[in-house]
C-alpha positions as CSV (number, residue, x, y, z in Angstrom):
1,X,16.9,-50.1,52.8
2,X,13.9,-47.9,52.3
3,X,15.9,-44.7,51.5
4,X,18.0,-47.3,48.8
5,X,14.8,-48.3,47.1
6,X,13.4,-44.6,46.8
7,X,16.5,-43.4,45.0
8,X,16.5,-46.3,42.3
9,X,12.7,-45.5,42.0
10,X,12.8,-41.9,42.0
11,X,16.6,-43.0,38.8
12,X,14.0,-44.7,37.1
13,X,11.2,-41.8,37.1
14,X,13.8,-39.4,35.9
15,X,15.6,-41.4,33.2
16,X,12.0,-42.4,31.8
17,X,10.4,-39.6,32.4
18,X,9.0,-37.7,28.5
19,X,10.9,-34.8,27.7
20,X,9.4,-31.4,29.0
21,X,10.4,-27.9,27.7
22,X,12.5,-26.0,30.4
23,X,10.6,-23.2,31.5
24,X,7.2,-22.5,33.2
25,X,5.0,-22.9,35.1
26,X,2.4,-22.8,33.1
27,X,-1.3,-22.4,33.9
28,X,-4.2,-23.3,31.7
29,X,-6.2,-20.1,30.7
30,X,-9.6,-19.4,29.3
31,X,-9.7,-17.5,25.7
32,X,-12.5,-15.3,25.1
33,X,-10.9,-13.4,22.1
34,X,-7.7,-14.5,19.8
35,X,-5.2,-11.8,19.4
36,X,-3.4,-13.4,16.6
37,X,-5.7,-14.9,14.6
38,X,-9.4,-15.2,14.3
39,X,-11.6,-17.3,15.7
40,X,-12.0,-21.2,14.0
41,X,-12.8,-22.5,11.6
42,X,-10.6,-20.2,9.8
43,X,-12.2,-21.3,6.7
44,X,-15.1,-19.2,7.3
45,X,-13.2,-16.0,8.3
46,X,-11.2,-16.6,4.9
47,X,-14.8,-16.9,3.0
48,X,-15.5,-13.2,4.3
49,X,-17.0,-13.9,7.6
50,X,-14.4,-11.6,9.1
51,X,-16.3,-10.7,12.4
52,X,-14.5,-7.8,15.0
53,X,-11.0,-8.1,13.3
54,X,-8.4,-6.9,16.1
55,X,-5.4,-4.8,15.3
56,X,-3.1,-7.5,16.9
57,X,-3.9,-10.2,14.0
58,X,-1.2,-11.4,11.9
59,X,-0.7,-9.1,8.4
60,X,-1.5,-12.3,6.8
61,X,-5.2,-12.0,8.4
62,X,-5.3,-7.9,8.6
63,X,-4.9,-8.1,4.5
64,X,-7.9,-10.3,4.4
65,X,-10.2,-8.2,6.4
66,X,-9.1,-5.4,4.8
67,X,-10.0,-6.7,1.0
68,X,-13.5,-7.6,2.2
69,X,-13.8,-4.6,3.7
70,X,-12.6,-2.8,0.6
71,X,-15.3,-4.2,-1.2
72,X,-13.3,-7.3,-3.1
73,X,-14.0,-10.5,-3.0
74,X,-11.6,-13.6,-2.7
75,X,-12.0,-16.7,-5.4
76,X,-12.6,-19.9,-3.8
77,X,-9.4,-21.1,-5.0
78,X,-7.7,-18.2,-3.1
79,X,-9.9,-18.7,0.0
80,X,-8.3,-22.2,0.3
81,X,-4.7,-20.8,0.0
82,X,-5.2,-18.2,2.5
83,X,-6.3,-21.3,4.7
84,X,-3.8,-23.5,4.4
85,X,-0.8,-21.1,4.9
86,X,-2.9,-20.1,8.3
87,X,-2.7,-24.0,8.5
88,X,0.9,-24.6,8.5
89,X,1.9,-21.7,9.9
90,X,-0.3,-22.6,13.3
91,X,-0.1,-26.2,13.4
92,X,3.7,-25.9,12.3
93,X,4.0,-29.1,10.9
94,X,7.4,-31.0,9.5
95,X,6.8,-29.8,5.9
96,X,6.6,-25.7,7.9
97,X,10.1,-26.7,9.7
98,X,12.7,-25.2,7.9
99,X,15.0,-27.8,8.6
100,X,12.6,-30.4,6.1
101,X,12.9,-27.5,3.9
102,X,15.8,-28.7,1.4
103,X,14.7,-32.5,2.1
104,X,13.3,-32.8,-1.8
105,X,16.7,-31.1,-3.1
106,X,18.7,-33.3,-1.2
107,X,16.8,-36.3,-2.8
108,X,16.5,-35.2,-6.0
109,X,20.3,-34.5,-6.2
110,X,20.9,-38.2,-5.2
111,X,19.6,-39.2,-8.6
112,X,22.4,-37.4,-10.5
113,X,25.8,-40.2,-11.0
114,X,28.9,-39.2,-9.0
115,X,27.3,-36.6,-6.8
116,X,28.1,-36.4,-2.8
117,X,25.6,-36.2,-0.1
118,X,25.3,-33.7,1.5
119,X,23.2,-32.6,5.0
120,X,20.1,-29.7,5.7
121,X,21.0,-26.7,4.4
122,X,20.4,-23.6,6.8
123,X,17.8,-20.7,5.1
124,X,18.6,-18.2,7.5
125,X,21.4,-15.6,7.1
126,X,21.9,-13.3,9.0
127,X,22.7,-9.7,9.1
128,X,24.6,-7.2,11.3
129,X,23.5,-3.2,11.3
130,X,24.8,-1.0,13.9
131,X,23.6,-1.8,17.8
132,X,21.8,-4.2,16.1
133,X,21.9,-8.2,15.1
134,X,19.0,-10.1,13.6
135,X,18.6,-13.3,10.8
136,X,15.8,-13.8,8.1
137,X,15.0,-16.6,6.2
138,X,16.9,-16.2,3.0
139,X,16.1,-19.2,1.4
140,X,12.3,-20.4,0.9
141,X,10.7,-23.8,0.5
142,X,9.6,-23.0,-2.9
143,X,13.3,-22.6,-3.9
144,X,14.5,-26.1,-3.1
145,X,11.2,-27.4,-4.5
146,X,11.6,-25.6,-7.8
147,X,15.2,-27.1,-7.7
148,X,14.3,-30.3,-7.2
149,X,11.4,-30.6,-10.0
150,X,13.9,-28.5,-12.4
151,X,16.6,-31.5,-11.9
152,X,13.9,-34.4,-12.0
153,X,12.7,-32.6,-15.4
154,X,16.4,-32.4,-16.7
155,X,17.1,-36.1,-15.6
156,X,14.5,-37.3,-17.7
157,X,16.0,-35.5,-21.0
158,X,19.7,-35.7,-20.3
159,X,19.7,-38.7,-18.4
160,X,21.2,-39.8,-15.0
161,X,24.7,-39.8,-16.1
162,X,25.2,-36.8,-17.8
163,X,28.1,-34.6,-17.0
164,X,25.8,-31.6,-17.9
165,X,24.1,-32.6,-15.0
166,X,26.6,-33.3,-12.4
167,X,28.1,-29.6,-13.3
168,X,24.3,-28.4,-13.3
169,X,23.7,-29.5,-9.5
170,X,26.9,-28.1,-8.7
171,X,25.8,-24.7,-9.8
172,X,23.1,-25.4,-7.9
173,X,24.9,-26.1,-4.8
174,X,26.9,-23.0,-5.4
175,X,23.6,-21.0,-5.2
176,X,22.3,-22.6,-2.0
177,X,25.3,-22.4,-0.2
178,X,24.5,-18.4,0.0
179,X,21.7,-19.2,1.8
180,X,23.0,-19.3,5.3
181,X,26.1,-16.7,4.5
182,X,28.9,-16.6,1.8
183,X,29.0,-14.5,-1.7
184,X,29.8,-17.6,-4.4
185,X,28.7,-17.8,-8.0
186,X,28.4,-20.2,-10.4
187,X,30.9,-19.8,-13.5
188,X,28.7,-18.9,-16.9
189,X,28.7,-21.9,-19.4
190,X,30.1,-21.1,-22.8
191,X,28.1,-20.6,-25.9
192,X,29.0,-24.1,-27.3
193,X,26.8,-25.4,-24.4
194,X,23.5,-27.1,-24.7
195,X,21.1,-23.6,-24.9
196,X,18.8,-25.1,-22.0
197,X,21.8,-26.0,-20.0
198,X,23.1,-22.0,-20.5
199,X,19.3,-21.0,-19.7
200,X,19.8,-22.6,-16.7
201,X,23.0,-21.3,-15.9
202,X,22.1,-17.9,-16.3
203,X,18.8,-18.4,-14.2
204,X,21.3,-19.7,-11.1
205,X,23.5,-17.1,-11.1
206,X,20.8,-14.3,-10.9
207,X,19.8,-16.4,-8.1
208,X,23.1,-16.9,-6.1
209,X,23.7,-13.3,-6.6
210,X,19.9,-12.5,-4.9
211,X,21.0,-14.9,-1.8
212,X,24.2,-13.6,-1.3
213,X,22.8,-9.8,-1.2
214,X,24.1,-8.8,-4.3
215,X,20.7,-7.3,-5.5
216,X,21.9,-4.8,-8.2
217,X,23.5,-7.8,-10.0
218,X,20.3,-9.9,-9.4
219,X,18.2,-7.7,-10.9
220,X,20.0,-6.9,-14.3
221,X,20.3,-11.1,-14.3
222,X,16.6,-11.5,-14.3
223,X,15.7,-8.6,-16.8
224,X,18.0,-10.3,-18.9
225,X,16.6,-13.4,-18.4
226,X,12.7,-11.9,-19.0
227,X,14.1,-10.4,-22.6
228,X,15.2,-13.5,-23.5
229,X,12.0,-15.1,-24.8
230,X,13.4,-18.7,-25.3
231,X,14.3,-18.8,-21.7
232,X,12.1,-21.4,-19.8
233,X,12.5,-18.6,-16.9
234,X,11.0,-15.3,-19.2
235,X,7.9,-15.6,-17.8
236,X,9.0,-15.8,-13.6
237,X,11.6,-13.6,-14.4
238,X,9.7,-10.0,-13.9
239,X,8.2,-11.6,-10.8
240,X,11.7,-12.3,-9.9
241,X,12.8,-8.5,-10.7
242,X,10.1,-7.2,-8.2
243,X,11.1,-9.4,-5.4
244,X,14.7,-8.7,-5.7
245,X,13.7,-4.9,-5.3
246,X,11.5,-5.7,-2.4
247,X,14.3,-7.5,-0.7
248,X,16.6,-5.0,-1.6
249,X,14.5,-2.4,0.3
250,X,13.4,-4.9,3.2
251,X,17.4,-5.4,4.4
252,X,19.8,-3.1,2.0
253,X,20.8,0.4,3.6
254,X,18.0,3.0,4.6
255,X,18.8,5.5,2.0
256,X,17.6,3.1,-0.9
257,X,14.4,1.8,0.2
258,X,11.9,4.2,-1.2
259,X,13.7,4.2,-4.1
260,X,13.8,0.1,-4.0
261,X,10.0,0.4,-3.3
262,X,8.7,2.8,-6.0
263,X,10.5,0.8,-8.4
264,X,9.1,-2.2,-7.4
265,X,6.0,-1.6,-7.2
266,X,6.3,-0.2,-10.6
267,X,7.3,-3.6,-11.8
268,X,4.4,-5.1,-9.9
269,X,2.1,-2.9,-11.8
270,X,3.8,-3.7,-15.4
271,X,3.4,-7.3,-14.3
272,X,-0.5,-6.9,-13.5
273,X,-1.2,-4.5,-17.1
274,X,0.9,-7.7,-18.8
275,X,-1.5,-10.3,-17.1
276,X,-5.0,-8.1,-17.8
277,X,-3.9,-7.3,-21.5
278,X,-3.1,-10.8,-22.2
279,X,-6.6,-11.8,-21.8
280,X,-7.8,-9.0,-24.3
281,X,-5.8,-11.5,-27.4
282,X,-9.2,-12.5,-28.7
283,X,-9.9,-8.3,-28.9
284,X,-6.9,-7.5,-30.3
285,X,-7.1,-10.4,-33.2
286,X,-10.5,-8.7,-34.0
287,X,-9.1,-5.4,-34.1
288,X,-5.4,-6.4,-36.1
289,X,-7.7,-8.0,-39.1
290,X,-9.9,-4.7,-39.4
291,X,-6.0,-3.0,-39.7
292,X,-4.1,-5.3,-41.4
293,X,-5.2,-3.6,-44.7
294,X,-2.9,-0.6,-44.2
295,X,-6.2,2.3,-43.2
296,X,-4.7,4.4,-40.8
297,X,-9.0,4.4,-39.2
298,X,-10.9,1.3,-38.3
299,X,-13.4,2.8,-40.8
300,X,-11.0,3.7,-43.4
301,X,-9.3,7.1,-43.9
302,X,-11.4,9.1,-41.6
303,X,-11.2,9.0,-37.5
304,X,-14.8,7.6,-36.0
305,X,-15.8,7.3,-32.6
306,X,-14.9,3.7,-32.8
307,X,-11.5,4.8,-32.8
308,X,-11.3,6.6,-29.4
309,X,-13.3,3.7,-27.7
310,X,-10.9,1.1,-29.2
311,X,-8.0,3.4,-28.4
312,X,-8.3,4.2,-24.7
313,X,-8.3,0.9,-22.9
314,X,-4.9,0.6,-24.7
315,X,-3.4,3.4,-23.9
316,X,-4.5,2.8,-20.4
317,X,-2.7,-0.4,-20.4
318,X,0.5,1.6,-22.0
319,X,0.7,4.0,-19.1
320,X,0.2,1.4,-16.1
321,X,3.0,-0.6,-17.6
322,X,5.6,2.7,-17.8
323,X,6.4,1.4,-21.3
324,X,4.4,0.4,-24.6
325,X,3.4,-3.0,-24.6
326,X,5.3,-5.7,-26.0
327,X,1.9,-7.6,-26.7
328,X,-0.2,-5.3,-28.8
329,X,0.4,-6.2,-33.0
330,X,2.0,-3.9,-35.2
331,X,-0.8,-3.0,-37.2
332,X,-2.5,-2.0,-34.0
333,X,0.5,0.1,-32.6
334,X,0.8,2.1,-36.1
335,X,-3.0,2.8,-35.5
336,X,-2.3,4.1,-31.9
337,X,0.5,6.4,-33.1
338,X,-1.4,7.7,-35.9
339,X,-4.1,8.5,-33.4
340,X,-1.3,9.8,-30.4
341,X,0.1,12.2,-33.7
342,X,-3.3,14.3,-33.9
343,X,-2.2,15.4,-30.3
344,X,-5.1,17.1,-28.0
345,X,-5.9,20.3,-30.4
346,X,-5.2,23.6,-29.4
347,X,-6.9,25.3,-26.0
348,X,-6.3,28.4,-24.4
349,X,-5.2,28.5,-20.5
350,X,-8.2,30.1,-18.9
351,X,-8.7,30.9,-14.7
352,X,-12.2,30.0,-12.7
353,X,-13.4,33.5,-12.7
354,X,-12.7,33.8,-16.5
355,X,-14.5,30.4,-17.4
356,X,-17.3,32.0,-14.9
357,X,-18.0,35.5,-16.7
358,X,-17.5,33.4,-20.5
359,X,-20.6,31.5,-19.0
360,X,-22.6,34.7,-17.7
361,X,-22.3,36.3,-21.7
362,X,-23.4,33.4,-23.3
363,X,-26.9,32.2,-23.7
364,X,-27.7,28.6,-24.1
365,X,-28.5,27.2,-27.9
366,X,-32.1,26.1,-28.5
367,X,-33.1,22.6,-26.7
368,X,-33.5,19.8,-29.1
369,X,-36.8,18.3,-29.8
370,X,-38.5,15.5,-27.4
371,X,-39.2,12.4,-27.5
372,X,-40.7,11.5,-24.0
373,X,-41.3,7.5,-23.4
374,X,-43.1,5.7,-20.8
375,X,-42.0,6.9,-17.3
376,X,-39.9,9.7,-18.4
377,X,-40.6,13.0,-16.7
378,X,-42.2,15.8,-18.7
379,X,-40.1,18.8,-19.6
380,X,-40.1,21.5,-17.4
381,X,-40.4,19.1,-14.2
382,X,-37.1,19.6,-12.0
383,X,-35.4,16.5,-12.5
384,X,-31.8,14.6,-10.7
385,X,-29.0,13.0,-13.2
386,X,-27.4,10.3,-11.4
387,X,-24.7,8.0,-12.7
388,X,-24.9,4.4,-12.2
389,X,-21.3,3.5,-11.2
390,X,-19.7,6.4,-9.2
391,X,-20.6,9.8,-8.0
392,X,-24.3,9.0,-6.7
393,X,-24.3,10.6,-4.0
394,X,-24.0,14.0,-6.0
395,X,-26.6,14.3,-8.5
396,X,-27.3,17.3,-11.0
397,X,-30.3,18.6,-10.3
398,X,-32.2,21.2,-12.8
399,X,-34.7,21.6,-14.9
400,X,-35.9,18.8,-17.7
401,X,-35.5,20.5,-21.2
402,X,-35.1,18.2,-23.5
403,X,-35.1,14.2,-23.5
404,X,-35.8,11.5,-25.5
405,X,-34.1,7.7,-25.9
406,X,-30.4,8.5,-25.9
407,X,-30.2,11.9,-24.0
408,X,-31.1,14.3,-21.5
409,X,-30.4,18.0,-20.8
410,X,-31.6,20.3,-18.1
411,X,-31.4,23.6,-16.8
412,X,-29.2,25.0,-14.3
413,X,-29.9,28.8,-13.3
414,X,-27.3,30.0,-11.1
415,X,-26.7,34.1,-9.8
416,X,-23.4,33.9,-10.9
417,X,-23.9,32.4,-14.8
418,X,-27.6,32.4,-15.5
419,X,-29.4,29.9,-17.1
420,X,-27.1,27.0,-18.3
421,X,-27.9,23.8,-20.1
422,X,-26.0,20.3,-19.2
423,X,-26.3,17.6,-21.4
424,X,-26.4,14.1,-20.3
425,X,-26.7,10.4,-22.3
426,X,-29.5,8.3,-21.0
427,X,-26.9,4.9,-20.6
428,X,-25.4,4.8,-17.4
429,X,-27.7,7.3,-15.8
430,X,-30.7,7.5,-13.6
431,X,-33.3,10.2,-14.2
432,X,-35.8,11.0,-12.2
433,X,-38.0,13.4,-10.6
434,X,-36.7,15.3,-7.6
435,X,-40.1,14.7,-6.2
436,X,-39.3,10.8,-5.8
């Protein structure tokens, strides 16, 4: 009787018992240092707190440290990002499980008449190489989220009922079905179709092509789609272009990827001269009504400095993006190539030793007259010319012979040249007596 009672107590223990994970045992430890991630609140590391960062923190942490330590500083809106992806990533929560992943898709897709449900869809595909098998997640959160406003937006204009719409989620389910394998692609819509509806279209099947590994063909979908101004997906478009490059180099064959690289960081850097030039608009208004006249010169028909100092920062702009920007007016980019035409003059090659003995048979012109102000040194004091924003710890050091409110010069005697005068402008420098 006693051995019959312990067995149905010991049945009940097991079949009530909470589920446990199969392995262990496990032993409670005492943490001194994270490996992973830094110590809490994160909040505070993310705010540039970064403390002794180890080498074993996730990249997500390592970049952080490494902007602070770089001398940039994170906006508080970007602390509180950084935060809450170390949030969801650690506390892995139902919206982090990639199984909830599709759940807004799968909702909003309910909404369209005549449209089967369907179950999860699986974001990892994976990928064989030689001696080797591994998945990645193909398929992001954001994708079925941007899916699911995209259709809520076209319910409210096309209505419920549309047929555009049932033959828009099936495109749709086209592309996500690449997710976990398979190389499908939604059919293009003719060019009697509503123009949104053929935006749209276009838009999924650069994006069914990027799931299913087809990069090359992604990537000439989205620059297509960025051309295409009237597109609502022009402006995610060169984003897009950069991350099909990124992917292509992350899994595509060895051989490609520092090509796949170069090129997309390329497009990362025309992205970032597009984003700073666009908030020089209220500049470039100024400087299209002092052109719009037809002078080839912001003064008129003769080049002033004002033109080199209004010219630069463009052409800077022109040569991080690879290509001339689309942004800058007409009248502006006639001015730029009327200044690129006068070219850089003519110059002579010349060697080091050359430049040296042209410097030992020349003597230095007369110094201008001075104009000493309050605190300046006196001329013939050995002075140091230090620039305010780089190079301070090598100053020119010489001997004061001329100065007054906008300039400086000194001497340099060297065994090599002689006596040689170096002119300097007062903004932007320190001067100051070696003495102090």
């Amino acid at each position: 009787m006693t051995r019959r009672l312990v067995a149905i107590l010991l049945a009940i223990v097991l079949l009530n018992c909470p589920t446990a994970l199969a392995c262990g045992p496990f032993t409670l430890e005492a943490i001194f240092v994270h490996t992973v991630h830094p110590t809490y609140p994160l909040a505070q590391f993310a705010a540039g707190r970064i403390g002794v960062v180890q080498p074993s923190y996730a990249r997500s942490y390592l970049y952080t440290a490494y902007g602070y330590l770089s001398g940039r500083n994170f906006s508080s809106s970007e602390q509180k990002a950084m935060v809450e992806l170390w949030k969801e990533r650690l506390e892995f929560s139902a919206d982090s499980n990639p199984e909830y992943w599709s759940k807004a898709w799968l909702e909003a897709r309910k909404k369209v008449a005549g449209v089967q449900e369907r179950g999860a869809i699986d974001v990892y595909r994976n990928r064989e190489k030689p001696n080797e098998y591994e998945n990645y997640v193909n398929c992001n959160k954001d994708s079925f989220d941007t899916a699911a406003a995209t259709l809520n937006e076209r319910i409210a204009k096309y209505g419920a009922a549309s047929p555009a719409l049932q033959s828009w989620v099936a495109a749709q389910d086209v592309v996500f079905s690449n997710c976990a394998s398979g190389t499908a692609i939604p059919e293009p819509l003719s060019a009697t179709d509503d123009a949104l509806m053929r935006a749209d279209r276009t838009y999924q099947i650069a994006a069914a092509n990027f799931y299913a590994t087809n990069f090359d063909e992604a990537r000439k979908g989205f620059e297509i789609i960025a051309a295409d101004n009237s597109s609502p997906w022009a402006r995610t478009a060169p984003y897009l272009i950069a991350r099909t490059l990124v992917r292509k180099a992350s899994i595509g064959s060895p051989e490609q990827k520092d090509e796949s690289l170069r090129a997309a960081e390329s497009q990362l850097t025309k992205i970032l001269a597009d984003k700073n030039l666009a908030q020089l608009r209220p500049q470039l208004g100024w400087i299209d009504d002092l052109l719009k006249d037809g002078r080839p010169y912001v003064w008129g028909d003769t080049m002033s400095l004002a033109d080199c100092v209004m010219y630069h920062p463009l052409w800077v702009m022109d040569q991080l993006a690879y290509e001339r920007i689309a942004l800058i007016p007409n009248h502006i980019r006639q001015w730029m190539d009327c200044i690129a035409a006068r070219g850089h003059g003519t110059f002579t090659p010349m060697t080091v030793l050359e430049a040296i003995a042209v410097a030992a048979a020349a003597e230095p012109e007369p110094p201008l007259p001075s104009e000493i102000l309050e605190g300046d040194p006196t001329v013939g004091e050995m002075i140091s010319v230090t620039p305010l924003d780089y190079g301070r710890d090598n100053p020119s050091i010489g001997m004061l012979i001329s100065i007054d409110a906008r300039r400086v010069a000194l001497q340099h005697n060297n065994e090599r040249t002689g006596p040689a005068t170096v002119h300097f402008p007062r903004f932007g420098y320190n001067v100051r007596p070696v003495s102090t």
